[in-house]
N, C-alpha and C positions, 0 to 999 in steps of 0.2 A: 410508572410502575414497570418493573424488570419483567420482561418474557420472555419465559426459558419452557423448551421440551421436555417434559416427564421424562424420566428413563425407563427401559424397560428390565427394572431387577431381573425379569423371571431369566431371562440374555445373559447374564454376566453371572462368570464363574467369580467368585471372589477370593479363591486361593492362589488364582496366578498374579504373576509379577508382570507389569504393564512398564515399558520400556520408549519413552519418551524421547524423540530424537531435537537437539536443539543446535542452530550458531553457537560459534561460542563469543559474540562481541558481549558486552554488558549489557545492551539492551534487548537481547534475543533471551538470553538466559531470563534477567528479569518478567518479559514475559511467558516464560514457558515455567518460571518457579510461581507465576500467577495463578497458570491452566492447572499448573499441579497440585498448585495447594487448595482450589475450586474444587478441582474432583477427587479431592480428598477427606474435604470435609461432608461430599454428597457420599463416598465410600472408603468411610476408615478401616473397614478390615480389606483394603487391597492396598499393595505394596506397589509401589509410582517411583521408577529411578529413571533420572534424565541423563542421557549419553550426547554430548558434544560432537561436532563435526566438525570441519572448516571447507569453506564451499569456493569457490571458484573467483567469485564476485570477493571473496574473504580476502583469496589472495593475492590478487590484481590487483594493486592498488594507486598505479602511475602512467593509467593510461583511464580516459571518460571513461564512463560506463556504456557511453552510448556506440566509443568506435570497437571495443570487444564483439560485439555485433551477436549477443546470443542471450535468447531467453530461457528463462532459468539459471540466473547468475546463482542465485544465491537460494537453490533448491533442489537441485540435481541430486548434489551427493545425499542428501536426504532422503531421497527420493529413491532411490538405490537404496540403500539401508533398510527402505520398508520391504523393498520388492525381494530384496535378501534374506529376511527375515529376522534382520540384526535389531531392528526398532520394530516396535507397532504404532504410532505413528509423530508426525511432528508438526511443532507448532511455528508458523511464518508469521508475519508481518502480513498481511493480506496484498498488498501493493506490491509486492514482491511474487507472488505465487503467478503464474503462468495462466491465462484464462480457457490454454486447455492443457486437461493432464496425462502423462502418460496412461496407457494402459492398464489396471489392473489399481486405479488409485483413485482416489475421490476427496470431494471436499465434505469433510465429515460432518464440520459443524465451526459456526462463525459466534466469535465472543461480542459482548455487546460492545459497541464503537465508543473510542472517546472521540475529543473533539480534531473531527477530521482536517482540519484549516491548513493553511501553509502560515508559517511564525516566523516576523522581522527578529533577529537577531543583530544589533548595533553595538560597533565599537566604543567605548566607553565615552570618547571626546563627541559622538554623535546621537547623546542620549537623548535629546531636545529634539531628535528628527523622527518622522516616520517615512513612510515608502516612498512618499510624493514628497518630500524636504529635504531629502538629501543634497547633498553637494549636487554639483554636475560631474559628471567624470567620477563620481563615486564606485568604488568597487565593489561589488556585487557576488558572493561564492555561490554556487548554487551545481549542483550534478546532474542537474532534470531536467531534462529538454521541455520538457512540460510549462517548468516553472520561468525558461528561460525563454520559450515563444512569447507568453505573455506579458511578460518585465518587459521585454524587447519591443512589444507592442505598446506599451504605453508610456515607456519612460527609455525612448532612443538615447536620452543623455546619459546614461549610467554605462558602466563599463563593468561586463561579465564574463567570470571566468569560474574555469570550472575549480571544482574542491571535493575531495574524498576522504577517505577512511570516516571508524568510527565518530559518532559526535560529539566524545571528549578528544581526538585529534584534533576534529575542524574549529569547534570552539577553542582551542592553545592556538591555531592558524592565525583565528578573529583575534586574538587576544595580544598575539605579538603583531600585531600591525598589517598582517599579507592581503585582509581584507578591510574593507571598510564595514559589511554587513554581509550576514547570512540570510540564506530563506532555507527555512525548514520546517520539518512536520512537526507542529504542536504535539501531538499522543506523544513520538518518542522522549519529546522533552519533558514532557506531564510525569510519564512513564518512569522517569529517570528521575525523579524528584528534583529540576531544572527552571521549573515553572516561570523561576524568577528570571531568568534569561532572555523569556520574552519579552520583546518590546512593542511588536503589536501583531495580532491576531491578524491574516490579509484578510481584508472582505472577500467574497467570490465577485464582485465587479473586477476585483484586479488580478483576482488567481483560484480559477477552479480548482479542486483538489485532486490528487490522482488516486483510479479507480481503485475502491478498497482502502483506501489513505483512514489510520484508527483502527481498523477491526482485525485481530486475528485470526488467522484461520488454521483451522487445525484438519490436516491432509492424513489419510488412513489407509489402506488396504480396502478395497470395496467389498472383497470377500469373506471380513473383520466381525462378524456378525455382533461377537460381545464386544469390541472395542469400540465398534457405530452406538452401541444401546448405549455403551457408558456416556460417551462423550454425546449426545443428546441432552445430557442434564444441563452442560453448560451451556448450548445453542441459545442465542437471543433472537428470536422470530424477526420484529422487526427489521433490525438490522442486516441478518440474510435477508430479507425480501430487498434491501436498499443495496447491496450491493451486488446478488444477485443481478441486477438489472443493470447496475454497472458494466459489470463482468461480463451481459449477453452484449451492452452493446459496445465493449471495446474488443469481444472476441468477433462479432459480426464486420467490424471494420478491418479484420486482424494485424488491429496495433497490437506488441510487446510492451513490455515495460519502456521502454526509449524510444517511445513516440510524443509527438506532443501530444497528447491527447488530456481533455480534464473533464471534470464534470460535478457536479453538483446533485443532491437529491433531498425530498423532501416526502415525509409519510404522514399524511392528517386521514386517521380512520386507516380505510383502506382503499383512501387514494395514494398514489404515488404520482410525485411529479419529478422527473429526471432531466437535468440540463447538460447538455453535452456540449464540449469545443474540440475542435480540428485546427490546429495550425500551424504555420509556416516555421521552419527552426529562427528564421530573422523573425520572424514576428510581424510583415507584412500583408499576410494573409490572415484571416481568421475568419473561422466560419463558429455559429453559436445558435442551437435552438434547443427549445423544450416539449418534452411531449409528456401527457398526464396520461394516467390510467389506472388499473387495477392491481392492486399488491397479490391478489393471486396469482394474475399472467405477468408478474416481475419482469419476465426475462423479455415478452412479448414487447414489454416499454422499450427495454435498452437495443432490440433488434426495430422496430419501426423508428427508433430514434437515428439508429446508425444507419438505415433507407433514406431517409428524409435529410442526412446531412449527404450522406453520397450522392445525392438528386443535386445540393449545392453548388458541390465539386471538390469533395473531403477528400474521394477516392484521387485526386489528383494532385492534392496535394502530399498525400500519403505517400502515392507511386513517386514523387520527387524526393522523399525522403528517404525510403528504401533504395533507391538508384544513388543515390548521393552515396549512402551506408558500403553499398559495396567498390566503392571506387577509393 
């Protein structure tokens, strides 16, 4: 059953014009004409236009993500826009948004998750394979260090290389032959009506998901009063309480986006159980533990989570990937 926060009408003026900041790739727009047409059908007499940007991370496109070496690739100019007063606020990718925010900004409200997984994506002549059947020496695209500790950890035979732009780019990549297979996030491909592309869903034994991976999240002005009441209607409880807890524990580690870092969660009642991994960019190292707890202290889970892996020796492996970053 969907759970979502009431709004508070008596908050919201409904004569103003509510001005929506988005990317402008296909899949940013699609979800941000998602958010739009949700709180449109909770408030039809208010007027919802989406203004386009192009963010940093948009226009970099020939160099990882990970040696650009800056978080908030792909949220900054957004983020200015709010603070300008050019947008009231905008909708991210969650996995994308920075686990702390500037000043004078907030995370308003988290839409419900689809399915957070990372998704095989195989070249045509390798349909009969999955993760563990590939070739040897199989080519591998992937932009995530996340995704690529892991792979690197279980399957040394395969050969990885990095791959960017949007995901009709990397899919023409896979298509004319540059790779053998992609890994990528199921949501943006559900999202994109793609579905059929996948070839297999990873399990979380072979690839935790990165923190946030499904959910969008929609970033405001904290000082917003009518813009926080509106977008409360679309807020999915659940899923902020799971990714909140994400969030606290890869902000208490202070990984960015291009860290290895992954994790897993899980909500029965109001328990929460959170799995977290640390490791090495070769994939030698890896550290992986879970802690359970209460969905109201969310973030309490993902901060005794990120204590308990730094007792391991997370924080050291982190410091080698930071020091590497700058050289």
């Amino acid at each position: 059953m969907t759970q979502l926060h009431p709004a508070d009408s008596t908050a919201i003026n409904t004569t103003r014009t509510i001005r929506i900041g988005s990317r402008k790739s296909q899949l940013a727009l699609v979800q941000t004409y998602w958010v739009r047409d949700q709180l449109q059908q909770h408030f039809p007499e208010i007027t919802f236009e989406v203004h386009t940007m192009s963010t940093q991370g948009d226009n970099i496109l020939d160099v990882a993500l990970a040696k650009i070496g800056d978080k908030g690739l792909f949220t900054k100019e957004l983020e200015l826009g709010m603070l300008n007063r050019e947008i009231d606020f905008a909708v991210h990718s969650l996995k994308d948004l920075p686990t702390n925010l500037p000043d004078g900004l907030t995370l308003a409200a988290v839409t419900e998750r689809e399915n957070p997984a990372d998704a095989l994506v195989v070249q045509e002549k390798y349909k009969g394979c999955q993760i563990d059947t590939l070739p040897d020496g199989a080519v591998i695209g992937t932009s995530s260090l996340r995704r690529l500790a892991q792979l690197r950890h279980l399957f040394p035979q395969y050969t990885f290389k990095d791959v960017r732009g949007n995901l009709n780019t990397r899919l023409a990549k896979l298509d004319a032959g540059e790779y053998d297979a992609l890994i990528l996030a199921a949501a943006g491909l559900q999202r994109l009506g793609m579905s059929d592309r996948i070839h297999q869903i990873l399990p979380i034994e072979v690839s935790l998901y990165a923190v946030g991976q499904g959910a969008l999240g929609i970033e405001c002005r904290a000082d917003d009063v009518e813009t926080l009441s509106l977008l409360k209607a679309i807020e999915h409880i659940s899923t902020r309480d799971r990714v909140l807890s994400e969030r606290a524990f890869l902000r208490e580690l202070e990984g960015g986006c291009q860290v290895p870092i992954g994790v897993h969660t899980q909500l029965d009642g109001e328990t929460l159980a959170l799995t977290g991994l640390v490791a090495s960019v070769d994939g030698q190292q890896l550290l992986k533990d879970t802690v359970i707890g209460s969905a109201n202290e969310a973030e309490q889970v993902g901060i005794q989570l990120a204590h308990g892996l730094r007792q391991q020796g997370a924080q050291e492996i982190l410091n080698q990937i930071f020091v590497a970053a700058r050289h």
